[in-house]
Wavefront OBJ file of the C-alpha trace (Angstrom):
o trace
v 74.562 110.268 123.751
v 71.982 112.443 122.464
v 70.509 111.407 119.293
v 69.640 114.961 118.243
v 73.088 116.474 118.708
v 75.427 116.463 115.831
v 78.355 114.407 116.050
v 81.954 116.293 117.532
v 83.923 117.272 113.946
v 86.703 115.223 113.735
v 89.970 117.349 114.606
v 92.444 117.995 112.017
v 96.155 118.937 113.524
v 98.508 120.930 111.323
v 102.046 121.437 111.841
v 103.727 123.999 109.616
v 104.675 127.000 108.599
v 102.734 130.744 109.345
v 102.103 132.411 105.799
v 100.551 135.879 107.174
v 99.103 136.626 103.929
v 96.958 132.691 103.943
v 97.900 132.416 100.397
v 99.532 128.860 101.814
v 100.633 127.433 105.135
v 98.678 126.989 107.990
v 95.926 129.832 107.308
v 95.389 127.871 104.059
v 95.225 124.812 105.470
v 92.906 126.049 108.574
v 90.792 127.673 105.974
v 90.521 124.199 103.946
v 89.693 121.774 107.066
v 86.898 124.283 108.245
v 85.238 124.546 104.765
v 84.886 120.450 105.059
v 83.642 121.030 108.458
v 87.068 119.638 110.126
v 88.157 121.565 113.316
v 91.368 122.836 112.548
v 93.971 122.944 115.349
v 97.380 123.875 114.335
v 101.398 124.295 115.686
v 103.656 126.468 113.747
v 106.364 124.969 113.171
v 108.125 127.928 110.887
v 107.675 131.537 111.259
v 107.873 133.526 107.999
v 108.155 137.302 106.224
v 105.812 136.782 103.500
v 102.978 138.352 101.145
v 101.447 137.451 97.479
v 104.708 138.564 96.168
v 107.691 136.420 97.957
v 108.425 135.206 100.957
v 111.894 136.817 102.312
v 112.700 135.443 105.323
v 111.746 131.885 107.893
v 112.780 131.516 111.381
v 112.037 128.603 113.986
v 108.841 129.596 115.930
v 109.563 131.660 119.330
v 107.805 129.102 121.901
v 108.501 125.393 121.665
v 105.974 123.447 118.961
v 106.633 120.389 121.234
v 104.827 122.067 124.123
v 102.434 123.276 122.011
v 101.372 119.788 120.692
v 101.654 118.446 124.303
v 99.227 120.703 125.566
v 96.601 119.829 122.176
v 97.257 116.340 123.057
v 93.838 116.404 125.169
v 91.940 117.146 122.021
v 93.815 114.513 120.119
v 91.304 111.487 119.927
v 88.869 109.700 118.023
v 88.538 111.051 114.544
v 91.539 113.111 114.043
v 94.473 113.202 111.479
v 97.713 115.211 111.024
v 99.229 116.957 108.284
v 102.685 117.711 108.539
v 104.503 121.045 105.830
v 107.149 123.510 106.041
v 109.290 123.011 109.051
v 112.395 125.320 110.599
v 113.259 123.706 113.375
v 116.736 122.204 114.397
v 116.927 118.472 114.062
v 117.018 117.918 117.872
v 114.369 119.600 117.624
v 112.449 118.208 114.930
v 113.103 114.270 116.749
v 111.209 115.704 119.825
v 108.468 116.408 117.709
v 108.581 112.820 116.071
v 108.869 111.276 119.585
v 105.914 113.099 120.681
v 104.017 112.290 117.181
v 104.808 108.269 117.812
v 103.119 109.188 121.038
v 99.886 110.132 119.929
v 99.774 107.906 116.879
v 97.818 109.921 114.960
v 95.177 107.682 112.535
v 95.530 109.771 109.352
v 99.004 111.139 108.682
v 100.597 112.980 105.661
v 103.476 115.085 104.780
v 103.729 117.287 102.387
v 107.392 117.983 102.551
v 108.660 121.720 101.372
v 112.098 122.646 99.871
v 110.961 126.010 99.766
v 108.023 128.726 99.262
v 106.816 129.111 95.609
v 108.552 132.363 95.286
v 111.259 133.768 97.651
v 114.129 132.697 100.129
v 114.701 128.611 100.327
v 114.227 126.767 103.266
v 115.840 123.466 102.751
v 117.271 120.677 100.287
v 117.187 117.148 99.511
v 119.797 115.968 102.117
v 117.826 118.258 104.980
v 114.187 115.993 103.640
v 116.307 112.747 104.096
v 117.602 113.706 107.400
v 113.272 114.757 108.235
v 111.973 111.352 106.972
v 114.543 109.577 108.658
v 113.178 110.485 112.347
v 109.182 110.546 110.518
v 108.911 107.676 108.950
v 109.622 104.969 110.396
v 106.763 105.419 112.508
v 104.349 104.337 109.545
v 101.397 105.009 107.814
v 102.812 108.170 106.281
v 101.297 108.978 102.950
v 103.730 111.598 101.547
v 102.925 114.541 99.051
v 105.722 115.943 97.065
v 105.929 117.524 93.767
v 108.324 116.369 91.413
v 110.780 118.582 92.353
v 110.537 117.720 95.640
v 110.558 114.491 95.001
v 113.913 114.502 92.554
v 115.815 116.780 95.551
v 114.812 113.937 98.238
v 116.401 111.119 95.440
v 119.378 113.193 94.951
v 119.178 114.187 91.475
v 119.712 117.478 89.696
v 117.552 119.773 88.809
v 117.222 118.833 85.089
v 116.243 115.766 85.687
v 112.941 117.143 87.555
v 110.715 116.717 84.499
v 112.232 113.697 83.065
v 112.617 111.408 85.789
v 110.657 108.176 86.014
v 108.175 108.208 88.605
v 109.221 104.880 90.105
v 112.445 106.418 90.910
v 111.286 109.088 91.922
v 109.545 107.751 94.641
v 111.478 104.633 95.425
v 113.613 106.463 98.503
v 110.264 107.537 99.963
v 109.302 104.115 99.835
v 112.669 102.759 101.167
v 112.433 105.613 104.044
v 109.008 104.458 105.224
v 106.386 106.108 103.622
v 103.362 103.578 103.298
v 102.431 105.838 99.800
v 103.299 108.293 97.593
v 101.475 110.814 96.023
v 103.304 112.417 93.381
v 101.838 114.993 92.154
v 101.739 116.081 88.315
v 101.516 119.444 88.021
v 105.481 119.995 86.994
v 105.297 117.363 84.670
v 105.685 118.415 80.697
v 102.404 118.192 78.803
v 98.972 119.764 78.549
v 97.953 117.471 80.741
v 98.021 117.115 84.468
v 97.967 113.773 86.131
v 98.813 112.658 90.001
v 100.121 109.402 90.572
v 99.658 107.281 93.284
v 102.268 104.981 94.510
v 103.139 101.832 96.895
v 105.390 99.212 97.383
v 102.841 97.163 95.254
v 102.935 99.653 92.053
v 102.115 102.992 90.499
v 98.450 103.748 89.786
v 97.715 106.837 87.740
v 95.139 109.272 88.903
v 92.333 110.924 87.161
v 94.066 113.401 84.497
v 92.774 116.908 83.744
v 94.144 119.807 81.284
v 96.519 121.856 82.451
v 94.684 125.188 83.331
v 96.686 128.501 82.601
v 98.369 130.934 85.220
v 100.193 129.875 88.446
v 98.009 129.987 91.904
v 99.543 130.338 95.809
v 99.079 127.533 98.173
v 97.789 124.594 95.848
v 100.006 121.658 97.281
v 98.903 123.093 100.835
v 95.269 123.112 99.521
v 95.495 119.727 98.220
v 97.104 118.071 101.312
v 94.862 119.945 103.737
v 91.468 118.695 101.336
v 93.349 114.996 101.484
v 93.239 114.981 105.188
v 89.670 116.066 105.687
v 88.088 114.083 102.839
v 89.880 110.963 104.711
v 88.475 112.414 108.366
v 85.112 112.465 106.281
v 85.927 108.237 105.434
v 86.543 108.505 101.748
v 89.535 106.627 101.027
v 92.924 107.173 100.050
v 92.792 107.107 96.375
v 89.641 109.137 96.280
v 90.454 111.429 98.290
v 93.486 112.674 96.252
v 91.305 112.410 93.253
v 88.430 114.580 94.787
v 90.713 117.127 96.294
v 92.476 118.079 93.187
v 88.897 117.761 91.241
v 88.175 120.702 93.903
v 91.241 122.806 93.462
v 90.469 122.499 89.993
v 86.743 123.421 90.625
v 88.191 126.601 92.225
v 90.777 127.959 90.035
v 88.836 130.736 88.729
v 87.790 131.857 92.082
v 91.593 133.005 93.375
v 91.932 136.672 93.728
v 95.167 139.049 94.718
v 93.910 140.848 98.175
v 94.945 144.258 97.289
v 95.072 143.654 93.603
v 98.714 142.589 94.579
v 101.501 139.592 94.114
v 100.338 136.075 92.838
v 97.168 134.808 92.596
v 95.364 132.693 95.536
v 92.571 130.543 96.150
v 89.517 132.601 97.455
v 87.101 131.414 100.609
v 84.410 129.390 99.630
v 80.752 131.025 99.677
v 78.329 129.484 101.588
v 77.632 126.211 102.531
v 80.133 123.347 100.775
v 79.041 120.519 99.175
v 78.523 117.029 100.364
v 81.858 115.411 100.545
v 80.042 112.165 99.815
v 80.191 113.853 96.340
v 83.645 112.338 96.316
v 82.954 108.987 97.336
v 80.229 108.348 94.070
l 1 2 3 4 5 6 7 8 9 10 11 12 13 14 15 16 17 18 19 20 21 22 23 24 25 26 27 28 29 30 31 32 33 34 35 36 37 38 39 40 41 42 43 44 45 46 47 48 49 50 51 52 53 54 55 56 57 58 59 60 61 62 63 64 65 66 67 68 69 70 71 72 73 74 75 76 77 78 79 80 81 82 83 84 85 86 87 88 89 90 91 92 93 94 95 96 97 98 99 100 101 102 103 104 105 106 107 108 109 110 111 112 113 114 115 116 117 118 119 120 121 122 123 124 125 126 127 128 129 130 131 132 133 134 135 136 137 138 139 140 141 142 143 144 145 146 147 148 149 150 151 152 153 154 155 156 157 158 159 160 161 162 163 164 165 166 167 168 169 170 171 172 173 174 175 176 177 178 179 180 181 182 183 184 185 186 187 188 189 190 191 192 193 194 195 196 197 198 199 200 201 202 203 204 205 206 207 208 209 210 211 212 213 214 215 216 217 218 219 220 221 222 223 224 225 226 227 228 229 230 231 232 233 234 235 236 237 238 239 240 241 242 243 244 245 246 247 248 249 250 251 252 253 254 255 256 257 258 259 260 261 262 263 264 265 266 267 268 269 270 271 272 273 274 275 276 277 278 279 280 281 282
């Protein structure tokens, strides 16, 4: 090889929903990836009606996401990861794509499993995420990403137990479903405070903690996923890599803008050339 050329980017593969506006889903995520010099590739996986202000309506994509990720499946080697979010499909459907996923074994792998959009129509609930990680999971090395309501629908409990709720049993049934981690994230916890938790069959370790900052933004559990999976394509590990990407969304939250002067707040582009994501690693 060359010694002057630049290395290939490593390819990062996301499988999700279509937000038309990019305030989340896989414009967000594309968006993300490329800022950390990742190539993004991605198969929708939900189509959806939706803008800064709501989303009000998701559909199953037109052409099969399974043929779509067969025909990627010559990119698919070396340094490449997948990140897994909202999903529409049937579950016949949805266990092709799994099949297909065991297939490629993809080295990095996360899911950052969606009841719903942040504002608008539902999409699923906690019985329809047990019946997902059934047919994901067991394949392994899946670090999932819920919030902690998320994470209370997928145990079973009610809705007022969301803030409340112990984190170990919150993400025991992950655990017990397959998922090699969890990272729960804080941000619906009570408190000024914000803190991420990481956690394994070996025990919970607390992430760096940060104060709460005001307002509501579109797209952050999408942002944080998508910087997860190309901070680990970049070789910073696990841990760090959920610490540095929500040190970065936090870096950012000043930056998000309403195109139009319109709906709910999201995350603007980044200017310029980004940082060193060895940054992370020190």
């Amino acid at each position: 090889m060359d010694a002057t050329r630049p290395s290939a980017p490593p390819v990062a593969l996301c499988l999700g929903g279509m937000d038309p506006s990019a305030g989340a889903g896989l414009l967000r995520d594309a968006l993300a990836l490329a800022e950390l010099g990742c190539q993004p590739m991605a198969v929708s996986l939900a189509e959806t009606l939706q803008n800064g202000l709501a989303c009000t309506r998701i559909e199953a994509p037109g052409l099969d996401p399974v043929q779509r990720l067969e025909t990627l499946a010559p990119h698919l080697a070396g340094r490449w990861g997948v990140k897994l979010s909202l999903c529409a499909l049937e579950p016949r459907d949805f266990r092709r794509l799994c099949v297909t996923l065991r297939h490629l074994a993809p080295p990095l792998r996360i899911w950052d499993p969606i009841l719903a959009p942040s504002a608008g129509v539902g999409l699923h609930d906690g019985g329809d995420l047990r019946r997902m990680a059934a047919d994901l999971l067991p394949m392994g090395g899946w670090v999932v990403s819920p919030n902690r309501g998320e994470a209370a629908a997928f145990a079973g409990l009610p809705p007022e137990a969301i803030r409340g709720a112990a984190p170990e049993v919150l993400a025991a049934p992950w655990l017990v479903a397959g998922a090699s981690a969890v990272w729960l994230k804080g941000g619906h916890a009570p408190g000024d405070l914000v803190q991420d938790l990481w956690i394994t069959q070996e025990g919970i370790m607390p992430l760096e903690a940060a104060p709460r900052l005001p307002g509501q933004r579109r797209g952050t559990g999408c942002l944080l996923s998508a910087t997860w999976l190309g901070l680990r394509l970049w070789g910073l590990d696990d841990r760090a890599a959920a610490v540095e990407s929500a040190r970065r969304l936090r870096e950012r939250w000043n930056q998000a803008f309403s195109p139009g002067g319109a709906g709910r707040p999201m995350f603007a582009p980044l200017q310029g050339r980004p940082e060193s994501v060895a940054r992370g690693a020190r």
